[in-house]
PDB file of N, CA, C and O in Angstrom:
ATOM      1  N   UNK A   1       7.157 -13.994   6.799  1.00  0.00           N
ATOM      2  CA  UNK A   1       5.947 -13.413   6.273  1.00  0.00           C
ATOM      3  C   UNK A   1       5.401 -14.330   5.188  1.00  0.00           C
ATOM      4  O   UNK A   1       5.984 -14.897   4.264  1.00  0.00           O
ATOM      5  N   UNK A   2       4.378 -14.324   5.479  1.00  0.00           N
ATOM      6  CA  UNK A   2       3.357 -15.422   4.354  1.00  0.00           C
ATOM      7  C   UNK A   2       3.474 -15.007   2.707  1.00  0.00           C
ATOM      8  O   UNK A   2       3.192 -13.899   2.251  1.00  0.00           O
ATOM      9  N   UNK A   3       3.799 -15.786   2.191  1.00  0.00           N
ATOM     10  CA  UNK A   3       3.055 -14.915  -0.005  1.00  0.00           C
ATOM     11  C   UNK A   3       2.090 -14.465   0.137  1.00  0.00           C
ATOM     12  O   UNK A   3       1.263 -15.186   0.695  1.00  0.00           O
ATOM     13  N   UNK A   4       1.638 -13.029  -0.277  1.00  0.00           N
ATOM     14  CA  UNK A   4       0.702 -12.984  -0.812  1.00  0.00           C
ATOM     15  C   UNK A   4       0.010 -12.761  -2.218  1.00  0.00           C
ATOM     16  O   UNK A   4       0.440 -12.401  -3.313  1.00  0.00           O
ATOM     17  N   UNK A   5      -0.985 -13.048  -1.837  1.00  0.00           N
ATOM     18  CA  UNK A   5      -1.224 -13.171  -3.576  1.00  0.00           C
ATOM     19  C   UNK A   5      -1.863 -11.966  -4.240  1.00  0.00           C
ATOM     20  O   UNK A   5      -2.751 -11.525  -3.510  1.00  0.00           O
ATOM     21  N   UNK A   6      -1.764 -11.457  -5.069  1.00  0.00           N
ATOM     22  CA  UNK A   6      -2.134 -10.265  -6.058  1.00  0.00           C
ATOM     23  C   UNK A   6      -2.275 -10.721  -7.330  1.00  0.00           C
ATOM     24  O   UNK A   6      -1.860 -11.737  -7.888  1.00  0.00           O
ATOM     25  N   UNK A   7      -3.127  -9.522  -7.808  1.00  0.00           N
ATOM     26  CA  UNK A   7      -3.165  -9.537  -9.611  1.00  0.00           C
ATOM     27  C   UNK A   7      -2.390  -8.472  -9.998  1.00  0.00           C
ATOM     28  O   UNK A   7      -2.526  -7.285  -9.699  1.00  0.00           O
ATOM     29  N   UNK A   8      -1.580  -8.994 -10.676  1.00  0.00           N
ATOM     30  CA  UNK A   8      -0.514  -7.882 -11.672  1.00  0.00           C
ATOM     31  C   UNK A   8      -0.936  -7.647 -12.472  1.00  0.00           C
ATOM     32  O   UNK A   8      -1.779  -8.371 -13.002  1.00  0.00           O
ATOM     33  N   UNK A   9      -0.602  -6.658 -12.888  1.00  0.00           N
ATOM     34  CA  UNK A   9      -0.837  -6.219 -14.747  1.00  0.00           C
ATOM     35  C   UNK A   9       0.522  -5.595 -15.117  1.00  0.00           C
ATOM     36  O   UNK A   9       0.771  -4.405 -14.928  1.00  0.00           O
ATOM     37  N   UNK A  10       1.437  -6.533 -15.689  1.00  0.00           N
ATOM     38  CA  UNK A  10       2.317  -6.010 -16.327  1.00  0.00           C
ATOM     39  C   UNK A  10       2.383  -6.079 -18.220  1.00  0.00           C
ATOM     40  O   UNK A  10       2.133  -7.119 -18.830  1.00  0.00           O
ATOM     41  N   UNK A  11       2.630  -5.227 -18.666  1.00  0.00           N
ATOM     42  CA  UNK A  11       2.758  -5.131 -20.040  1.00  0.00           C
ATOM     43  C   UNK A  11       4.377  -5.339 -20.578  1.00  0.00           C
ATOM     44  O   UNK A  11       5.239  -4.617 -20.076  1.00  0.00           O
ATOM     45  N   UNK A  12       4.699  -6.199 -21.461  1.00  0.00           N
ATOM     46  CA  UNK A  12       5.954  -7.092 -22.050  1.00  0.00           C
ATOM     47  C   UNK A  12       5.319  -6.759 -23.151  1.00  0.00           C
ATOM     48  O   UNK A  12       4.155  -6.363 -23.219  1.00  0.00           O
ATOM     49  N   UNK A  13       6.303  -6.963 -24.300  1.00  0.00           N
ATOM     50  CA  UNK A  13       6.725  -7.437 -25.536  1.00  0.00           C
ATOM     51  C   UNK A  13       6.701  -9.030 -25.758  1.00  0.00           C
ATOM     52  O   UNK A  13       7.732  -9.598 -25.397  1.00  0.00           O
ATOM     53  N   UNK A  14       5.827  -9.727 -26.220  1.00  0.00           N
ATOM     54  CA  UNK A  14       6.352 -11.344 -26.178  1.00  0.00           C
ATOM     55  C   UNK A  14       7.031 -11.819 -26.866  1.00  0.00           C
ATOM     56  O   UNK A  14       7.131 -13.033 -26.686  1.00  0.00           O
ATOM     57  N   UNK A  15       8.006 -11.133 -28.191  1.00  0.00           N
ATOM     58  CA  UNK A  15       8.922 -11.676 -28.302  1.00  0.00           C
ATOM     59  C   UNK A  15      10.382 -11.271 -27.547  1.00  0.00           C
ATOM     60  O   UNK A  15      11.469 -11.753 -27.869  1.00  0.00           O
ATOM     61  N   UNK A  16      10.163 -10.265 -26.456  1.00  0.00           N
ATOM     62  CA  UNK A  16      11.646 -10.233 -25.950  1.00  0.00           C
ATOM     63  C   UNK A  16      11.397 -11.507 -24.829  1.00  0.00           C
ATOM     64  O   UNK A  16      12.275 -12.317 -25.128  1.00  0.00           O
ATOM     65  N   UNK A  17      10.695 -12.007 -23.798  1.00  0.00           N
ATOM     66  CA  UNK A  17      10.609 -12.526 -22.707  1.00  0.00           C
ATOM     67  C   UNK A  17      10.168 -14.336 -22.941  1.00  0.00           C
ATOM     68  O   UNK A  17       9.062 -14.542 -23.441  1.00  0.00           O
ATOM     69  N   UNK A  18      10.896 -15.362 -22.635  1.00  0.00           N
ATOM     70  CA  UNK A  18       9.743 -16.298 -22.243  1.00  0.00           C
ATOM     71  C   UNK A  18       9.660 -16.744 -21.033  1.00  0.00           C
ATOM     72  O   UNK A  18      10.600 -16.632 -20.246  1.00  0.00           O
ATOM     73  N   UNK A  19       8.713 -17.217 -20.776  1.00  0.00           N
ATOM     74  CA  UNK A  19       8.238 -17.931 -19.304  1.00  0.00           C
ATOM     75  C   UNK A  19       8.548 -17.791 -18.119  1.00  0.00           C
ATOM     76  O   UNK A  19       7.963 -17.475 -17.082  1.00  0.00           O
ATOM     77  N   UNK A  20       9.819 -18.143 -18.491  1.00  0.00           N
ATOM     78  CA  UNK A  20      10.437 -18.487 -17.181  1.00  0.00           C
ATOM     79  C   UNK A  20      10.876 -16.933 -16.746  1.00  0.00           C
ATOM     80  O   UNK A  20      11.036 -16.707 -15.546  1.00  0.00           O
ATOM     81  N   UNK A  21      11.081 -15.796 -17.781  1.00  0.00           N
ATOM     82  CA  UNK A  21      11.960 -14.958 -17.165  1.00  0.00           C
ATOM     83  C   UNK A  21      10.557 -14.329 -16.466  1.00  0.00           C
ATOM     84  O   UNK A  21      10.413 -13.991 -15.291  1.00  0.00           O
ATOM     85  N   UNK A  22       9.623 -14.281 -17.503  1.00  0.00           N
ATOM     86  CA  UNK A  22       8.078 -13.558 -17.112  1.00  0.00           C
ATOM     87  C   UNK A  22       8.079 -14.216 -15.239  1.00  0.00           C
ATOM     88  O   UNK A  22       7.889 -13.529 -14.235  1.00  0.00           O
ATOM     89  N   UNK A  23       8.269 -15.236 -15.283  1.00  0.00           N
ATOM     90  CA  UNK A  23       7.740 -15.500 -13.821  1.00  0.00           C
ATOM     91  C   UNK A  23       8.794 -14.679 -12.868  1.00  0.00           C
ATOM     92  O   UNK A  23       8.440 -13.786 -12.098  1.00  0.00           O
ATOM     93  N   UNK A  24      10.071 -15.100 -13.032  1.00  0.00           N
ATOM     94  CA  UNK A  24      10.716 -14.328 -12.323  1.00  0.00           C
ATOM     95  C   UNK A  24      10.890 -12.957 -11.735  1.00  0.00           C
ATOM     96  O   UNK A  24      11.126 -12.585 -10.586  1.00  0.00           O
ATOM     97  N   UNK A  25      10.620 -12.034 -13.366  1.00  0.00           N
ATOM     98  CA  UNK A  25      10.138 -10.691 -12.929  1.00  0.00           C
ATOM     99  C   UNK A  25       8.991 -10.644 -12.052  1.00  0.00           C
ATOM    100  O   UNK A  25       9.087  -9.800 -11.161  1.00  0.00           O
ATOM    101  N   UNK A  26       7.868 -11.371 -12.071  1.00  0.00           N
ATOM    102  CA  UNK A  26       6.554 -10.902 -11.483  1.00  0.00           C
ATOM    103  C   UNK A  26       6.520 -11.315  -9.874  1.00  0.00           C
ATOM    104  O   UNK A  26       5.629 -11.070  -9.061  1.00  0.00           O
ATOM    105  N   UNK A  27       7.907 -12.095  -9.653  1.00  0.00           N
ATOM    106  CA  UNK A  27       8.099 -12.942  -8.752  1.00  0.00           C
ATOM    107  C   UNK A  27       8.680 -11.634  -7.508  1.00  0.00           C
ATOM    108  O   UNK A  27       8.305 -11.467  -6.347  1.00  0.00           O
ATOM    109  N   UNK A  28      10.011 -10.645  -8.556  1.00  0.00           N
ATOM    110  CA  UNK A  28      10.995  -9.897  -8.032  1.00  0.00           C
ATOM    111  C   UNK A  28       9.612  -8.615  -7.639  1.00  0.00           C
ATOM    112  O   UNK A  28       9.116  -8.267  -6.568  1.00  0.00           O
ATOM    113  N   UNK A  29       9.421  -8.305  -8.693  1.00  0.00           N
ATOM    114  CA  UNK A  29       7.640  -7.686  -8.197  1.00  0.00           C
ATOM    115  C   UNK A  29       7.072  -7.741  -7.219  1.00  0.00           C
ATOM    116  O   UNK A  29       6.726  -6.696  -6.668  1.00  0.00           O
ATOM    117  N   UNK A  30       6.820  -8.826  -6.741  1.00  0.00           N
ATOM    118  CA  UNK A  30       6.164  -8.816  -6.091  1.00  0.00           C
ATOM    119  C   UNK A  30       6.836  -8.955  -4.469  1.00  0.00           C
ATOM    120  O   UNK A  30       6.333  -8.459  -3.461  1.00  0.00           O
ATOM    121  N   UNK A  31       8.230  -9.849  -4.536  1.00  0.00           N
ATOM    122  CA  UNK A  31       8.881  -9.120  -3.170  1.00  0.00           C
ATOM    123  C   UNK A  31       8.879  -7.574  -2.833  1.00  0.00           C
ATOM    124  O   UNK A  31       8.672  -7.083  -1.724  1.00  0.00           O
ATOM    125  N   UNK A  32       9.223  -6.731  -4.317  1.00  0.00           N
ATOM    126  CA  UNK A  32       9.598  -5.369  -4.050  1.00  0.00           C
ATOM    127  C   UNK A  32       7.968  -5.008  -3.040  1.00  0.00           C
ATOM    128  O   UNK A  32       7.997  -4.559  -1.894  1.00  0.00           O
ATOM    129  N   UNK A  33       7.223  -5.197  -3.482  1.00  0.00           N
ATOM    130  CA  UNK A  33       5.835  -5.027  -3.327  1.00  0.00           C
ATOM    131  C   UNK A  33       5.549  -4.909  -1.705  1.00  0.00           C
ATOM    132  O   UNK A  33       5.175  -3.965  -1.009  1.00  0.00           O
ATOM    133  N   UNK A  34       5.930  -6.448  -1.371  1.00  0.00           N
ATOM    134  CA  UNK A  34       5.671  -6.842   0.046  1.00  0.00           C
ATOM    135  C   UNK A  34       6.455  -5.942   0.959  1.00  0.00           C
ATOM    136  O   UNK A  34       5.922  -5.385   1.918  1.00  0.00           O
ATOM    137  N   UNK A  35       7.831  -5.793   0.625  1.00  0.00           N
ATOM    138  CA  UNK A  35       8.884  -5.521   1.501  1.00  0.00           C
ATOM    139  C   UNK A  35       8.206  -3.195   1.970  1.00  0.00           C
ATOM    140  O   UNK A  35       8.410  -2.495   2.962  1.00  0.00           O
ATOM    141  N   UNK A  36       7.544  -2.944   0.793  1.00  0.00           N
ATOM    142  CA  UNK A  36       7.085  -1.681   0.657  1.00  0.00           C
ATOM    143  C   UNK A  36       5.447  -1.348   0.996  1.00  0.00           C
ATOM    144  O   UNK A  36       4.854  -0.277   1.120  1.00  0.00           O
ATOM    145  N   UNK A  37       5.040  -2.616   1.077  1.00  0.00           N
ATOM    146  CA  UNK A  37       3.682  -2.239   2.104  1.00  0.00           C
ATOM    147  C   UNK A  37       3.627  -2.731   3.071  1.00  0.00           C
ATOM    148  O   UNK A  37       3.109  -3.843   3.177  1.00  0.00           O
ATOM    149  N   UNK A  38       4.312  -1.855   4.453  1.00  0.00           N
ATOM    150  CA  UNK A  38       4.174  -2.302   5.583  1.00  0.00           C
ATOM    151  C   UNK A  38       3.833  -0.746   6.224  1.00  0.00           C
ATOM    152  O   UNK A  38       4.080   0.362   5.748  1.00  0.00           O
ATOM    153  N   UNK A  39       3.181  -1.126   7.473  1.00  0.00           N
ATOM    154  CA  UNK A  39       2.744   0.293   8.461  1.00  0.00           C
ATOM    155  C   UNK A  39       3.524   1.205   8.251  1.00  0.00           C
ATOM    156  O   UNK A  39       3.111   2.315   7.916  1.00  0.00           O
ATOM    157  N   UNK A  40       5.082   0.878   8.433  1.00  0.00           N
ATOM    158  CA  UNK A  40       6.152   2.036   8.626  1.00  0.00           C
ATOM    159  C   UNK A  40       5.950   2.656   7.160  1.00  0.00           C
ATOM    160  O   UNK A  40       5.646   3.843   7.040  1.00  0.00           O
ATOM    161  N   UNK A  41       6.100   1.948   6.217  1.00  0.00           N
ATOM    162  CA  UNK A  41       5.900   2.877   4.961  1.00  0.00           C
ATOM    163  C   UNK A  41       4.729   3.717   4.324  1.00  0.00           C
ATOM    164  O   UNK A  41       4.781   4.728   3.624  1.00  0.00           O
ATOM    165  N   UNK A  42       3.375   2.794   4.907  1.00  0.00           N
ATOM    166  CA  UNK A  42       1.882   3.986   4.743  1.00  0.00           C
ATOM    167  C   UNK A  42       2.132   4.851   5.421  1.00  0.00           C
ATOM    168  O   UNK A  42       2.572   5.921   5.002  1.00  0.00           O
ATOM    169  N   UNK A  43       1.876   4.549   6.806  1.00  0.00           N
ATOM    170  CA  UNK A  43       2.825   6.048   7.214  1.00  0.00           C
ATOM    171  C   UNK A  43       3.033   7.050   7.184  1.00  0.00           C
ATOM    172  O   UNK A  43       2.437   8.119   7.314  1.00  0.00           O
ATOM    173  N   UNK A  44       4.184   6.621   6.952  1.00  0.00           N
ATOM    174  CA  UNK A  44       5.311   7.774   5.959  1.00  0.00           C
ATOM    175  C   UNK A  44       4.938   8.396   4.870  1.00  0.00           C
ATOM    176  O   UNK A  44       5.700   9.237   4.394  1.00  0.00           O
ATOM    177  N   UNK A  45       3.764   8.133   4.286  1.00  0.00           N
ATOM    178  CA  UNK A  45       3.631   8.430   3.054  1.00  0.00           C
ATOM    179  C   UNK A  45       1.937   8.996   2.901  1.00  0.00           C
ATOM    180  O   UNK A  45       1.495   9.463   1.851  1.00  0.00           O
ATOM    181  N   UNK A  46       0.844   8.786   4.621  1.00  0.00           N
ATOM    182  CA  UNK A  46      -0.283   9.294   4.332  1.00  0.00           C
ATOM    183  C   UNK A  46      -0.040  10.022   5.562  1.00  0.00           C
ATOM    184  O   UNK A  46       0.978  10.101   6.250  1.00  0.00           O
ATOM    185  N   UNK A  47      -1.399  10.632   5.717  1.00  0.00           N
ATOM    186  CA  UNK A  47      -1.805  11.615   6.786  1.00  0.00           C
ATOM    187  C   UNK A  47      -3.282  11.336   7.509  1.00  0.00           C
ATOM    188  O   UNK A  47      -4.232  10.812   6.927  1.00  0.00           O
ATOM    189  N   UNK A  48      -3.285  11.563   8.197  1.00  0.00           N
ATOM    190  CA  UNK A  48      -4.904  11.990   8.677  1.00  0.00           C
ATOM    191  C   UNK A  48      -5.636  12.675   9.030  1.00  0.00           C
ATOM    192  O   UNK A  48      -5.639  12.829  10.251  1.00  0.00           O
ATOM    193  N   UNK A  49      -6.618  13.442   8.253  1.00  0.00           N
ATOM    194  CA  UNK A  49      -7.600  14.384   8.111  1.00  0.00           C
ATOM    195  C   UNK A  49      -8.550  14.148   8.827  1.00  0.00           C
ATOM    196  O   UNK A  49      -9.470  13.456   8.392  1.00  0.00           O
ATOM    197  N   UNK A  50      -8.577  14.698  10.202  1.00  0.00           N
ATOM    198  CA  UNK A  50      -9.766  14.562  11.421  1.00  0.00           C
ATOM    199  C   UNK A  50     -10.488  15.700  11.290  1.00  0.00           C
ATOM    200  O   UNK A  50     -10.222  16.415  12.255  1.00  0.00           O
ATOM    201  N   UNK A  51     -11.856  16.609  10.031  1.00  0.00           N
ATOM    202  CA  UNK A  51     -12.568  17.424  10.164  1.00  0.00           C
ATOM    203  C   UNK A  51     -13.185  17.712  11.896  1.00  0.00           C
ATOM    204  O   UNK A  51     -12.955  18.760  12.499  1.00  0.00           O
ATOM    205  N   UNK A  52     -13.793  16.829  12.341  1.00  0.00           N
ATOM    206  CA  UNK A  52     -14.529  16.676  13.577  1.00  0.00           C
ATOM    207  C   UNK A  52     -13.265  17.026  14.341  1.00  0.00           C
ATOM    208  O   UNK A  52     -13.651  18.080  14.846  1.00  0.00           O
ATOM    209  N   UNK A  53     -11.879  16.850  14.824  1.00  0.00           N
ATOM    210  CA  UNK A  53     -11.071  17.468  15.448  1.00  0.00           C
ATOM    211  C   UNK A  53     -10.243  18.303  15.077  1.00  0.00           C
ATOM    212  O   UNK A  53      -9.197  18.447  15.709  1.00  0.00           O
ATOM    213  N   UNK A  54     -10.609  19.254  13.644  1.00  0.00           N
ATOM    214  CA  UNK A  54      -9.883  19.902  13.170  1.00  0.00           C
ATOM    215  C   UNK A  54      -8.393  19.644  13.241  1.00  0.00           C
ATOM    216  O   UNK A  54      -7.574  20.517  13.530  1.00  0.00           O
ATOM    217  N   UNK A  55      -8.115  18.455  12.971  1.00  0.00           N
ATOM    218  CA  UNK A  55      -6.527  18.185  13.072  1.00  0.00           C
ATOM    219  C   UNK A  55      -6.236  17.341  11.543  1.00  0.00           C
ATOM    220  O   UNK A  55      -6.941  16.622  10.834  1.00  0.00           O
ATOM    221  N   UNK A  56      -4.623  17.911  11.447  1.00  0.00           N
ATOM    222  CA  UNK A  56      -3.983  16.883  10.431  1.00  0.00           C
ATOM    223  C   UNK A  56      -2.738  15.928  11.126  1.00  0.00           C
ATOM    224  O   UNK A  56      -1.662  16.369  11.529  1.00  0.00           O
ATOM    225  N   UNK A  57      -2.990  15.122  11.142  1.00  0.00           N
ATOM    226  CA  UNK A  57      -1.815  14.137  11.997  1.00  0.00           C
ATOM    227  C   UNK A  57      -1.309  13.302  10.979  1.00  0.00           C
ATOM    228  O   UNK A  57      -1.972  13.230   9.945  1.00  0.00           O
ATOM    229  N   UNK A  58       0.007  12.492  11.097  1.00  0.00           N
ATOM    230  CA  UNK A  58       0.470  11.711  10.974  1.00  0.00           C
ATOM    231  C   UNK A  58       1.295  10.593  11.674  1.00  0.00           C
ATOM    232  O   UNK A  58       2.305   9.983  11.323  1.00  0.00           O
ATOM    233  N   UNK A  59       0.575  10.541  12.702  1.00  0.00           N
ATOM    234  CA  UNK A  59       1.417   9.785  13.805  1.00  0.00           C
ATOM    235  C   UNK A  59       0.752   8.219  13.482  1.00  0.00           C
ATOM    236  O   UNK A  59      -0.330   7.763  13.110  1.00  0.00           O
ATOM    237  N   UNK A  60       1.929   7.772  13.817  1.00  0.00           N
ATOM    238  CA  UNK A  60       1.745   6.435  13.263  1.00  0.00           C
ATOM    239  C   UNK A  60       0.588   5.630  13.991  1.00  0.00           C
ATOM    240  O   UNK A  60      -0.314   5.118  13.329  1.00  0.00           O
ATOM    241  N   UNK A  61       0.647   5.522  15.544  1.00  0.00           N
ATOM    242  CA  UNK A  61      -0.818   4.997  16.176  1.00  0.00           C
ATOM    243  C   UNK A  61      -1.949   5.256  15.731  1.00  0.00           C
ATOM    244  O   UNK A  61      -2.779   4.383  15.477  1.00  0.00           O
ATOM    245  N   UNK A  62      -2.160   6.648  15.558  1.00  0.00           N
ATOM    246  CA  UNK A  62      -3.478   6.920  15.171  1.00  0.00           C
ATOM    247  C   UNK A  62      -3.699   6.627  13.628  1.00  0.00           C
ATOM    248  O   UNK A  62      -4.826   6.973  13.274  1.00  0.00           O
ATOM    249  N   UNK A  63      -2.973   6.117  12.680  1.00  0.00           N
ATOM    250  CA  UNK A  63      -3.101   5.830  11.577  1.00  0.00           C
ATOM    251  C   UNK A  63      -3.725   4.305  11.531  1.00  0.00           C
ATOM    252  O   UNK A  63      -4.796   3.904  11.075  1.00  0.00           O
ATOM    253  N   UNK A  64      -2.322   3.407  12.372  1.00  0.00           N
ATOM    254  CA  UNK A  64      -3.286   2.344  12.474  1.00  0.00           C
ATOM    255  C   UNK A  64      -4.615   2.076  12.860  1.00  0.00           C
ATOM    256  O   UNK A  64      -5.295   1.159  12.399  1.00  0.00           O
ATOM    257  N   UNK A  65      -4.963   2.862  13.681  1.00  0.00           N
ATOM    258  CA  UNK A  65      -6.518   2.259  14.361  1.00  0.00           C
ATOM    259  C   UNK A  65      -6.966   3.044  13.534  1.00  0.00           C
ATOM    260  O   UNK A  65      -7.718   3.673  14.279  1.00  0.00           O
ATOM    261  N   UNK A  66      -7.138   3.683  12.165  1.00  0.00           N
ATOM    262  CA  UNK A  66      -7.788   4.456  10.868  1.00  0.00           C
ATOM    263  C   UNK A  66      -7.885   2.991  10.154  1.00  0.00           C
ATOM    264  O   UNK A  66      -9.012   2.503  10.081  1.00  0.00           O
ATOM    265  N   UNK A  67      -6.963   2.375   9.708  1.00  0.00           N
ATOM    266  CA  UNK A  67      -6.675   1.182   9.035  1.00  0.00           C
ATOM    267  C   UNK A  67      -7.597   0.019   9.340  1.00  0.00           C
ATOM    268  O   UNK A  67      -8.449  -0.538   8.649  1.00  0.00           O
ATOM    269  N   UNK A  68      -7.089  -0.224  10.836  1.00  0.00           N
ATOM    270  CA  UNK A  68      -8.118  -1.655  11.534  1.00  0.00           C
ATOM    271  C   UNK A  68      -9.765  -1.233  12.190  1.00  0.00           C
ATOM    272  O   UNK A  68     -10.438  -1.754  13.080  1.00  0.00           O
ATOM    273  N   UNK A  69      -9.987  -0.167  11.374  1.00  0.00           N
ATOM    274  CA  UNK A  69     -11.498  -0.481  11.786  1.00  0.00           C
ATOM    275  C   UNK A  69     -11.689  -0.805  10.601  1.00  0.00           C
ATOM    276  O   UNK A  69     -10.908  -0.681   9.657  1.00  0.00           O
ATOM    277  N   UNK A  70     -13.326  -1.470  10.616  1.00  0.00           N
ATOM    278  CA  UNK A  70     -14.477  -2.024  10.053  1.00  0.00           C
ATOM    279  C   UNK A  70     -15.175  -1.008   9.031  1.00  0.00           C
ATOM    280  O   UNK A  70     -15.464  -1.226   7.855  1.00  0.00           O
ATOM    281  N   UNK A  71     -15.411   0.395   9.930  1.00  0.00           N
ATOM    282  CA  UNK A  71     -16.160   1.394   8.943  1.00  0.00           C
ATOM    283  C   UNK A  71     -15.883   2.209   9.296  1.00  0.00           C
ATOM    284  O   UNK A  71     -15.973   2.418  10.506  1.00  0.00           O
ATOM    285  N   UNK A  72     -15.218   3.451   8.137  1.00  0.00           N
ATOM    286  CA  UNK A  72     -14.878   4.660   8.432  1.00  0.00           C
ATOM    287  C   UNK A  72     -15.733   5.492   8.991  1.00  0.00           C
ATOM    288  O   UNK A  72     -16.894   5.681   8.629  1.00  0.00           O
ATOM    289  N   UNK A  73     -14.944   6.203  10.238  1.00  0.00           N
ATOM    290  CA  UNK A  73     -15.595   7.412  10.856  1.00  0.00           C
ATOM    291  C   UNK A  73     -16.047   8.599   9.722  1.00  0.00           C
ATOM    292  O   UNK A  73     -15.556   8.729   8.601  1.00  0.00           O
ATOM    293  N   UNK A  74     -17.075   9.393  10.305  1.00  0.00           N
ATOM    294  CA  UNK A  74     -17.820  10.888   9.230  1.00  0.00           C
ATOM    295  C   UNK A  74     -16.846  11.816   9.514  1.00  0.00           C
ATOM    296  O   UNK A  74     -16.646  12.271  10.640  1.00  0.00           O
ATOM    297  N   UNK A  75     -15.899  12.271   7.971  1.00  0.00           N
ATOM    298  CA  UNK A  75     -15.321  13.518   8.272  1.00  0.00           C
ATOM    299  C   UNK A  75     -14.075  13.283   8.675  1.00  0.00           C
ATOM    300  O   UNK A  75     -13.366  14.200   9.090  1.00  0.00           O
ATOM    301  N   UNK A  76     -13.543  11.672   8.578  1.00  0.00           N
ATOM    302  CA  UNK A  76     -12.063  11.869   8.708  1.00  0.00           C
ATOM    303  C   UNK A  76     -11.635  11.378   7.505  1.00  0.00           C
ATOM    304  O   UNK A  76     -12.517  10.658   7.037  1.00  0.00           O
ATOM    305  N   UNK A  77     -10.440  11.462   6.622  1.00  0.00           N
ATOM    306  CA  UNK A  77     -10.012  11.470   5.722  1.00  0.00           C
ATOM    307  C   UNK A  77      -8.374  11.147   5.652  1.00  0.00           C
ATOM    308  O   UNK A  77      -7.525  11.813   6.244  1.00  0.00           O
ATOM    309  N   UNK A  78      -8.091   9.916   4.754  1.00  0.00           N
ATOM    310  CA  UNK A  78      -6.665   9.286   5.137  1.00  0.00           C
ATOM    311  C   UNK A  78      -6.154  10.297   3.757  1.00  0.00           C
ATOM    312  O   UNK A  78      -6.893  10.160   2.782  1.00  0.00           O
ATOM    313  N   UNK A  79      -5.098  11.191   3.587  1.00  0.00           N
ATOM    314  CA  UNK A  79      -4.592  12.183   2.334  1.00  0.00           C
ATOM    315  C   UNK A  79      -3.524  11.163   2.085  1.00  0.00           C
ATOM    316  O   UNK A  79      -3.251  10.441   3.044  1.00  0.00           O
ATOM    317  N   UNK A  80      -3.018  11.019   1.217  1.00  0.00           N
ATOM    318  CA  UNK A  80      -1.842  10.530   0.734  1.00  0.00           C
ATOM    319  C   UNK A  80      -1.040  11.835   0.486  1.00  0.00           C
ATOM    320  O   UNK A  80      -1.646  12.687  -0.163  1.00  0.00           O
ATOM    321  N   UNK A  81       0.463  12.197   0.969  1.00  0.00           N
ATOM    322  CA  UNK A  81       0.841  13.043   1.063  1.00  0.00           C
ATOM    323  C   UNK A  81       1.781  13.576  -0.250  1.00  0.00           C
ATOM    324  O   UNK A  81       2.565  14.516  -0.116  1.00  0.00           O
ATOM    325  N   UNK A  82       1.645  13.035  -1.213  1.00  0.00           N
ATOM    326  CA  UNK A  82       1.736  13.374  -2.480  1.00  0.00           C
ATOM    327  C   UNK A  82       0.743  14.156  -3.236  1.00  0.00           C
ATOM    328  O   UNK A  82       0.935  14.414  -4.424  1.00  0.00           O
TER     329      UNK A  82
END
């Protein structure tokens, strides 16, 4: 899998940390990051709100093709299940 790149915002103390450890954390960050946004884990963790078919699903196919379109359909709604 490729790096990708993000903007962090982490908040430190600058006299506990220098440089090198700063990179490292933002480094470990950002694996945790990658390894936790993948399909299987959105997922798991949203739903889909089809008003127009009165349905709540979470099946993973129909989530993706929610994801890979261009422009959201009227009246469907991705919930995060938290």
């Amino acid at each position: 899998m490729k790096p990708v790149e993000r903007d962090l915002l982490i908040l430190l103390h600058e006299d506990r940390y220098n440089e090198q450890q700063i990179q490292l954390e933002v480094k470990q960050i950002s694996e945790m990051l990658t390894l936790v946004e993948t399909m299987e884990f959105i997922a798991s963790a949203t739903e889909l709100a089809d008003c127009n078919k009165r349905r709540v699903t979470s099946k993973r196919n129909l989530l993706e093709k929610v994801f890979k379109r261009k422009a959201p359909k009227p009246f469907e709604f991705i919930v995060h299940k938290n």
